[in-house]
Structure formats: C-alpha cells, structure tokens
N, C-alpha and C positions, 0 to 999 in steps of 0.2 A: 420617528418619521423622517424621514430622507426625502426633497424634493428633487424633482430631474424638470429643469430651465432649457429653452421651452418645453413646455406639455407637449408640443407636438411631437420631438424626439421619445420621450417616453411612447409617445401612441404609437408612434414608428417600432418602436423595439421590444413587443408585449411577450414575445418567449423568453427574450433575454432576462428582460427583469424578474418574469415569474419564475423565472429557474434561480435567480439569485434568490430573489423569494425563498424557496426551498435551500437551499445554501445556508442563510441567513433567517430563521425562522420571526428570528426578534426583530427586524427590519419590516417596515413599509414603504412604499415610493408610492409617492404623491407629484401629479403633474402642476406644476408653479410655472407660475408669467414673472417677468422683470418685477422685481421688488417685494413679491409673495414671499415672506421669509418667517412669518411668526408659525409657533410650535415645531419648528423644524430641530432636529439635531445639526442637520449638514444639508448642504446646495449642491447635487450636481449640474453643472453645466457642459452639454455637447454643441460642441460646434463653433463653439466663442470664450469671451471669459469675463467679461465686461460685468455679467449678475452676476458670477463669480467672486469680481472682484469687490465689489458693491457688496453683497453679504458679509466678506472680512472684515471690511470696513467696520461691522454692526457688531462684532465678536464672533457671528458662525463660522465655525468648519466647512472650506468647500473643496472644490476638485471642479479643474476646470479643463474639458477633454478638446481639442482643436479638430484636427484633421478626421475623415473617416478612416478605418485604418482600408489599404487598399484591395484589390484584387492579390490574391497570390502570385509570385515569380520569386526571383532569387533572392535567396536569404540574405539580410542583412543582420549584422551580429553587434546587440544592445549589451553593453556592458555595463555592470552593476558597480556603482563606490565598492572600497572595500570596508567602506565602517557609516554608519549614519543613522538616523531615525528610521528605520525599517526592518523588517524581519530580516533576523540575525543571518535565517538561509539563503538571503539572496544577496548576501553581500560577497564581492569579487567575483560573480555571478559574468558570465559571457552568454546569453541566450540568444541563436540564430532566430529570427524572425520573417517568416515569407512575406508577411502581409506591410511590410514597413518602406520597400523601396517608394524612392520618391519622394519618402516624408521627407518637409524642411523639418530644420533645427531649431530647439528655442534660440532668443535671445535674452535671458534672464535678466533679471534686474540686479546687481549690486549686494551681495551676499546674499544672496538666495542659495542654495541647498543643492548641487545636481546629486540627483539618485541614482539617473542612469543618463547615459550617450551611446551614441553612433558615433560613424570618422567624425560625419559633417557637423557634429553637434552638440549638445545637451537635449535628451529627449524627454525626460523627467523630473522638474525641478519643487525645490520648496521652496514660500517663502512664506515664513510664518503660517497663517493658520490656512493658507492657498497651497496647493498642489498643485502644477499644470502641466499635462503629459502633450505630446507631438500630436497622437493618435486617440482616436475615440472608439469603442466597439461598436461594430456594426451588431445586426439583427440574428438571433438563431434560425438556421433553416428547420424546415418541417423534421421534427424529430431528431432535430444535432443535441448531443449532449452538452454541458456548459463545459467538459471535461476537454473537449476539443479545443478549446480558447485557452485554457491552459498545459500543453504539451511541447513536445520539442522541438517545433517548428514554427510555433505560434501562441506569444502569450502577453506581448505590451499593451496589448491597447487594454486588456483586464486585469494585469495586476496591480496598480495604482488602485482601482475601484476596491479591489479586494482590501490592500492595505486599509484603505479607508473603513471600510464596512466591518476586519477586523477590529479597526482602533475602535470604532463607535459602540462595539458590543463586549469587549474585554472585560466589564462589569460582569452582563450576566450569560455571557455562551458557555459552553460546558468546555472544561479541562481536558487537552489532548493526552494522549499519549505522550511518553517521552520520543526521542529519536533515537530508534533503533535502527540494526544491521546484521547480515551474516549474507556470507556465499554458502551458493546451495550448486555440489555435487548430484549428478543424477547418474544412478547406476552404482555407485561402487558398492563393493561389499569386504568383509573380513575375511573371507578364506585364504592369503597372505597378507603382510606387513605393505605391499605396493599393489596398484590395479593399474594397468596399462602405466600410462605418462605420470603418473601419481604416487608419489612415495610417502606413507605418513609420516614414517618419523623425519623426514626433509620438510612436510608441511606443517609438522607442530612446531618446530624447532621456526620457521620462517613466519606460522601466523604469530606465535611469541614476539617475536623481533618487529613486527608493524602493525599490532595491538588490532587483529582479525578476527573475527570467527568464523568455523565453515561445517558447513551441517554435509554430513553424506547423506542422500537418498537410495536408501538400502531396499533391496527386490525384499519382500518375505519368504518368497521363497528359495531363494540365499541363505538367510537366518539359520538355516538349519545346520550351517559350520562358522566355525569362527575361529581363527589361529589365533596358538596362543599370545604371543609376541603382538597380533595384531589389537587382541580385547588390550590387553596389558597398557598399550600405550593409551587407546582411547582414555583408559580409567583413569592413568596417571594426566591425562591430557585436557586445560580448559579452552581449549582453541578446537575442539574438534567435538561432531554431537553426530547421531544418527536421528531420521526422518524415515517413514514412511513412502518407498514408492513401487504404489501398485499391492498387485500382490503374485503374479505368474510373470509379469513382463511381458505375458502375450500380447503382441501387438497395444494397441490402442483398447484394452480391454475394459477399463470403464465408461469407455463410451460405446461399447455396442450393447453393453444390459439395457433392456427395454421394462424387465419385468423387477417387481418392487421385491419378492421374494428371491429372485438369483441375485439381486444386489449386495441383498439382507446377506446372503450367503457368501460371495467375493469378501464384502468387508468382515464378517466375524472369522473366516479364514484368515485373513491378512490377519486381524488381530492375536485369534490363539499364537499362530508365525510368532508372531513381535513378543508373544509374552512369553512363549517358551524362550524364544533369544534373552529373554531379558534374566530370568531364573537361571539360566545356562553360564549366564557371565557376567550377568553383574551390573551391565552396562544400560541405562536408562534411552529409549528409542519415545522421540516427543511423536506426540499424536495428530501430526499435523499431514495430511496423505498430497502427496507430489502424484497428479498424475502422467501415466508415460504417454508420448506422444501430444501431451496437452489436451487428451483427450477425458472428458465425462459427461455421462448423460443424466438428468434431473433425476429417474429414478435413483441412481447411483450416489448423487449428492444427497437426495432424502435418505439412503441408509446409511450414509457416515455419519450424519446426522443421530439418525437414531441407535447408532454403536456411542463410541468412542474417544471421535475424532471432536478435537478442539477447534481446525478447520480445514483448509483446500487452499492450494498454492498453484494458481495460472496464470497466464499470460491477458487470457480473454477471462471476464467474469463470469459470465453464461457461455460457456462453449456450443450447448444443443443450441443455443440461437444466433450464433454469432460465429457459423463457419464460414470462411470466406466464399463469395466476396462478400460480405455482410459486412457490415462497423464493428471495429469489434471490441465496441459496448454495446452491440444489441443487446437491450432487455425488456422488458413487456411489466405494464403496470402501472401507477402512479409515479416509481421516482426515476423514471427512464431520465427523464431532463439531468440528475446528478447521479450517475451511476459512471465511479469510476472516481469518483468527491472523496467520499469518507473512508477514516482508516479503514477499510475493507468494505464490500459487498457483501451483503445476503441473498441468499435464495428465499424461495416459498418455503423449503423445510426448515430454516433456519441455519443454513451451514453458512457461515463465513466463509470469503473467497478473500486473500488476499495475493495482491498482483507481485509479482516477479517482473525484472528484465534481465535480459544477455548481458553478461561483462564482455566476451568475446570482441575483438577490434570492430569488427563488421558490423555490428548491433547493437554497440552501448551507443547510448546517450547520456553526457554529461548534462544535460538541463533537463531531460526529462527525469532524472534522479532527481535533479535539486529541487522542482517543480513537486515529486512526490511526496520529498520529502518536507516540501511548503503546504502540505494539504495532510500531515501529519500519519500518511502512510509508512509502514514497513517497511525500509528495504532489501528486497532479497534479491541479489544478481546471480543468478545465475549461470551453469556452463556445465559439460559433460571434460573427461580427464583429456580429451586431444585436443582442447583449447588450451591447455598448458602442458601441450607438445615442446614449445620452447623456454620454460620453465615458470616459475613461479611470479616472476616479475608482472604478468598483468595481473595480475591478484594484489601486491605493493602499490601499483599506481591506481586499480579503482580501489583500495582502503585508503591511499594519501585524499583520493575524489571524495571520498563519503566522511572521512575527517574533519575536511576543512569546512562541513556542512555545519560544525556546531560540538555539542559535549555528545557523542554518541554511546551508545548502548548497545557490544556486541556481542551477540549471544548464538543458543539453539532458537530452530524453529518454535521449539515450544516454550523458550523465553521472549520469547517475541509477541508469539500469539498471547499467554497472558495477560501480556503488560497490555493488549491492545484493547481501551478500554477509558471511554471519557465517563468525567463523572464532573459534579456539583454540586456544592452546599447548601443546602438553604435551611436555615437554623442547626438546627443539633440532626438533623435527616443529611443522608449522605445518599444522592442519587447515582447508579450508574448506568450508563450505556454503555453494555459489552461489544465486542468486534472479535469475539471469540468465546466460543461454547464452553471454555475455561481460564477464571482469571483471577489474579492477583493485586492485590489491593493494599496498601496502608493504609488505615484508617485515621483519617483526622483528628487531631486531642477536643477540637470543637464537635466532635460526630459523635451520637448515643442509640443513634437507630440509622440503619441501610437498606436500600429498594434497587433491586436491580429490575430494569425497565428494558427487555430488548426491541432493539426498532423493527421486530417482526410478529408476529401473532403470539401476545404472551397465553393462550387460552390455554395449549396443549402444551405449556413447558412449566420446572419446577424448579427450583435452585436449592442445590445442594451445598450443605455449609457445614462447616465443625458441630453448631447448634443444632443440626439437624436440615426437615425438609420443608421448603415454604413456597406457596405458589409464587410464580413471578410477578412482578409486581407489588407484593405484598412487602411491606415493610415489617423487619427483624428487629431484634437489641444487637447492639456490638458493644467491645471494650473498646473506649479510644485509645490509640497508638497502637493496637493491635494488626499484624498481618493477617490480613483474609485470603484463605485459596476457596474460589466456589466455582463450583459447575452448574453449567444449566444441563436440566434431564427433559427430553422429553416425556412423557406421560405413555407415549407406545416405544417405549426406550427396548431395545435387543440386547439382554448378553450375549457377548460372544460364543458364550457357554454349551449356553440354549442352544442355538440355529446349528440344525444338522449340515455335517463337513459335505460336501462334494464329492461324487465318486474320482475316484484315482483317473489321472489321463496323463499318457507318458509325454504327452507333447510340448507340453508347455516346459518340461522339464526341458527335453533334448534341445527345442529352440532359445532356451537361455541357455543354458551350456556353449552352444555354438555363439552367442553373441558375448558373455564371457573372454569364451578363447580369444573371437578377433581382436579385444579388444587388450588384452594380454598380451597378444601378438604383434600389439599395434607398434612399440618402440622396437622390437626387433627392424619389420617390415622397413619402419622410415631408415632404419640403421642401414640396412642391406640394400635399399634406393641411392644413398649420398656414397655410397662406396660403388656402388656400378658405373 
C-alpha cells in the first residue's frame, strides 16, 4: 500500500494512478491526510514535503514531489549522476525535458544524494530514506498513455516515482529481460558481397571492432539468389544475421490485406521463400517479419501469428489504428493506459510487436533509447544502406550510445525475441510471461515444473516444448539447469506447407528489380554528383 499526501492530489490525478496501477499490478494507492502513515509501505507527497518528511522520521520510505511540472516550451536538459543508487540505465543519462522550464532548483541539505540537475540546480535529491524531486506529474489527459510521461521530450516529473515503485516491488515483480541490441538493415539482400553504401565484409570486420550486431531485413522474394562469397561470409560471420522483410516489397503490402485468407497466403509464401533460402545455404533467416513501409493490417498480424513468426518489428504498435495523425500508440481495449510499457506489445491474435527506432542523425534519440531501454524493451535502431552513405561511423557512435546503457546483449532479431520473456519463481513452479511466440529460457536449479502464462487469450494457444504439447497455462516437469526453447502454437496454427502459393504476377518482381538497381546505383550517382 502506497499513500499519496494529500488525498486530494490523488483525487486530482485518477488516470495517472490507475495507469501506474496497471504498470505496477502489486501496488495500491490510498489517499492519506498529515500523519496517516500506518500499513503503508511508502508516502507520496505532491506539492510540499513537510508529511514527507514527518513519515522519515517514523522509518517509512517516502518521495516528496514540489512543483507541478509545467506547461510544455523549450527543453531544458536534466542530467543524470554518473554512478548512485538508481537504475544502472539512467546514470550519465542527459534527458531534454519540455515540461521543466521554470522549475526552481533544490537546495539540499548536507550530504544528501543529487540524482539529477539542471544549469540552475539539483532537481533530484536523496537523503536517506526521502527522495525529493523539483517537479511533480500532473494528470493524464483522456486517453494519454502513461508511455507519453516517459519518452524523449518528457520524463522528470515520473521517473523518481518509478524508481520508487520499482524499489518497493523488487520482491515480488517478475524478472525482466536481459538488455539487449542489434541494428536493423531494411532491404538488403545476397545477390553480391555489397548492396548500395553497404559493404559486408567492411561491416563484419567494423561490427567486430565495436562489439555490434546487425540483422539484414531480406525481401523473400530476393531469397531466391545468394552469391557465394556473400552466404560465405554471413556463415563465417557473428555480427551479421538475416530477418524477414515482407515478402514482394510491393509497396506497403501488409497493410493493404483486408482478408484473413490472402494474409494466410502472403505469410506462408514469404515463409517457403525463407526456408528454401535457408536449405540452399545454410544460413539461418530469424522469424521475426519487418514490415515495409511500416505498414500492417490486423488481418495480416493474425496470420503471422498463425504461421511462424516469433514476432513483428515497428515503429507504431497498432499501425491499422494509429496512422497519422493518430498517437501513435493508439490502441483499443483495456491496456490502452500502458501500451508502449512492456517489453513489446500484443495484438488480439497474439503477435508480439516490438518497437524499433531510427539511428539516422535526423531521428535518433539518445534518451528515448535509454528510456526504452529503462522499461526493459529491445533495442532495434534502425536505418536503410544510404544512411551510411558516409560510412560506418554512425553505427560506432549509436553502439558507443547503447553500451554505455549497461552489460548489453548483441545479437539477431531472433536472439532478441527469445530472450524477450519475464518470468518468476514461486516455489519449485517457474512462471513465465513471454514477449514472443518463441523463447528461450534457463531454467532455475530451484525450478521442477514451468507455466508459461501469455498476457493474451491463452484459450486458443499451446506450447510447444522438447516434452512435448501442453495447453498454455498448464504447468509442465522440467530439469533444473536445463535450457528451454518453446513456442507458442496456436490451436488454428497454418503450415506454410498447407496454404496454396499465389498465382505468378510479373510485377512485383520487375518493381523490386528497379528499386534494387537504384539502390545499387546509388554510390555511383553520389560519386558523379561531387565530381560535377
């Protein structure tokens, strides 16, 4: 139980908190008056610090938040210690903040603890078992996600509270994922050794040297050549992996299926694609589908769903509902409040969505990385090959950025998705909550039976495991210390096998070929521009 001083600020703030609510399933928040402090775990206080400080006094844990935080205008940029009692990710941390101009500064007491500053100040301080930040969060609007209060324009006045609300629950919340990584390629393929601005054996030899990983997002319909020289190095190569994307390149083609059967049909196309590549040379393509243009329709994600695929990698989580100008977390449902929270999103079919962003100069964000990677998401930066038009070096500086986040984990897409995947002990039962339709697991020396639980409709899904086939939810025997790889199936599961191919259309072929070449063509063109 978590109080918030006065009740009347909790009354003030009833989206906020129900959305932490959901954030925080083991928390409750209870409105307390001055001196109300029995059964509590912790005290928050908005607006003052006075009951704040008065519950320290008593031995409670409190947080005591001052200012509201303000109307948006120019950023001002909070700067994170680089070592202290706080999550490991946000330390040396610089995160611009819209909502801060204006605040005053603390004036701390006497070995108190700064966590973070501004020019003017110390905005975050400890001291002992008191917290007190500049800024306090204001109210969610109708239908803002909690996801918005932490991104990369905006996140002081809630991360202290988080801190807090993680310290409180470290007992019993379920174990994240580790922090993971990879840059993600869209477009290239094997039919030579380079693709446009892209040379592989320059990018094995460079991810080597600044301990990278970088996944291509291969057309399938590409798949169907591979030079040898180019498989060759993949195979000898742990810095480089193939991904799924699409399956024609035509246009934006997962999102104009409407109908659940041509979906069915796109995806077990793309797949035979992939598995004939894969028999042809060797080279393992993870099941993780990139789609082009950032484009897919819910049909479309129920059939990856029902193939294959481990999960889906975009920008937006729900694209059918979140084109702009939409927010783009629109999503529909009960966990609209935290969508964009947990290591990945679900659909209604069960597909994991997990988020990408641009490395590109124009569109990264350094805090909204560090931010993701504080809510124990994936990160996959993204870019296409004429983003390193001027070589490899912004690829060295966002791997120096995602380094300094902590012990990272750089892999393939579908090392990633695996790994994504909390879990909890309680006695000798090992529970998990997957963030992917396939995953990876060591098993506990304390664990003798395992329940994999997905946070989506387990009626029509089954998990598949070395032992065999067990409803979800249903608890299994394991060996302890044993690696687990399991998939979840659904129950109207597609082989690829099955589902008749598509009749032949020359189009889709001739319009990759032509974006191919340009893009082949592309360090010529720039070459014969700087010489004119």
């Amino acid at each position: 139980m978590v109080g918030v001083h006065p009740g009347a600020e909790l009354r003030r703030r009833p989206r906020l908190f129900a959305a932490l609510s959901q954030a925080f399933p083991e928390v409750r928040f209870e409105a307390r008056e001055a001196g109300e402090t029995a059964d509590l775990a912790a005290l928050i206080e908005l607006g003052g610090e006075s009951g704040a400080r008065s519950a320290t006094a008593s031995g409670l844990r409190a947080l005591a938040a001052l200012e509201l935080e303000r109307d948006p205008g120019a950023a001002v940029v909070a700067e994170f210690a680089s070592s202290g009692s706080f999550d490991r990710r946000l330390h040396g941390q610089a995160l611009p903040d819209r909502h801060l101009h204006g605040t005053t500064a603390l004036t701390p007491a006497g070995g108190a603890e700064v966590l973070a500053r501004i020019a003017e100040g110390p905005l975050w301080v400890r001291e002992g078992l008191l917290d007190v930040v500049a800024v306090a969060p204001s109210e969610l609007a109708d239908a803002e996600p909690l996801r918005d209060r932490l991104g990369g324009e905006r996140s002081i006045a809630l991360l202290p509270l988080l801190e807090l609300l993680r310290e409180l629950t470290v007992e019993t919340a379920w174990r994240p994922p580790p922090l993971r990584a990879a840059f993600l390629l869209d477009d290239p393929n094997l039919h030579w050794p380079s693709y446009g601005f892209l040379s592989l054996p320059h990018l094995s030899s460079h991810a080597a040297a600044h301990g990278y990983h970088l996944a291509l997002a291969m057309v399938p319909l590409d798949a169907r050549i591979a030079h040898p020289a180019a498989a060759r190095l993949l195979r000898e190569s742990a810095e480089i992996s193939l991904c799924v994307h699409g399956n024609d390149h035509f246009g934006g083609e997962l999102g104009r299926v409407r109908e659940q059967d041509d979906a069915l049909t796109l995806a077990a196309q793309s797949l035979r694609r992939i598995a004939a590549f894969e028999r042809r040379t060797g080279l393992p393509v993870s099941r993780v589908m990139v789609p082009p243009h950032e484009e897919c329709s819910e049909p479309m994600a129920a059939a990856l769903a029902r193939t294959e695929f481990a999960a889906i990698t975009m920008t937006r989580p729900f694209p059918w509902l979140s084109a702009p100008p939409k927010h783009w977390l629109t999503a529909s449902g009960q966990s609209t409040a935290v969508t964009g929270w947990d290591p990945a999103d679900i659909t209604d079919s069960g597909l994991p969505v997990l988020l990408r962003h641009p490395f590109a100069d124009a569109h990264f964000s350094p805090a909204e990385v560090a931010l993701r990677a504080y809510l124990d998401q994936p990160l996959i930066l993204y870019g296409h090959h004429d983003d390193l038009a001027d070589g490899l070096g912004v690829l060295a500086e966002r791997s120096a950025t995602v380094n300094r986040l902590g012990d990272v984990s750089w892999g393939s897409l579908g090392a990633l998705a695996t790994a994504n995947v909390s879990w909890r002990l309680e006695g000798d039962l090992l529970r998990l909550r997957p963030y992917s339709r396939q995953i990876s697991i060591e098993v506990p020396l304390e664990a003798r039976q395992i329940v994999v639980e997905p946070g989506w409709d387990p009626a029509g899904e089954v998990v598949a495991s070395p032992a065999g086939i067990v409803p979800a939810g249903q608890p299994f025997a394991v060996a302890a210390g044993e690696r687990l790889e399991l998939r979840l199936r659904r129950l109207d599961a597609a082989s690829p096998d099955a589902v008749a191919a598509p009749s032949p259309r020359p189009w889709p072929l001739i319009r990759r070929l032509a974006g191919e070449t340009r893009d082949r063509l592309a360090p010529v063109r720039r070459r014969l521009r700087s010489r004119a």
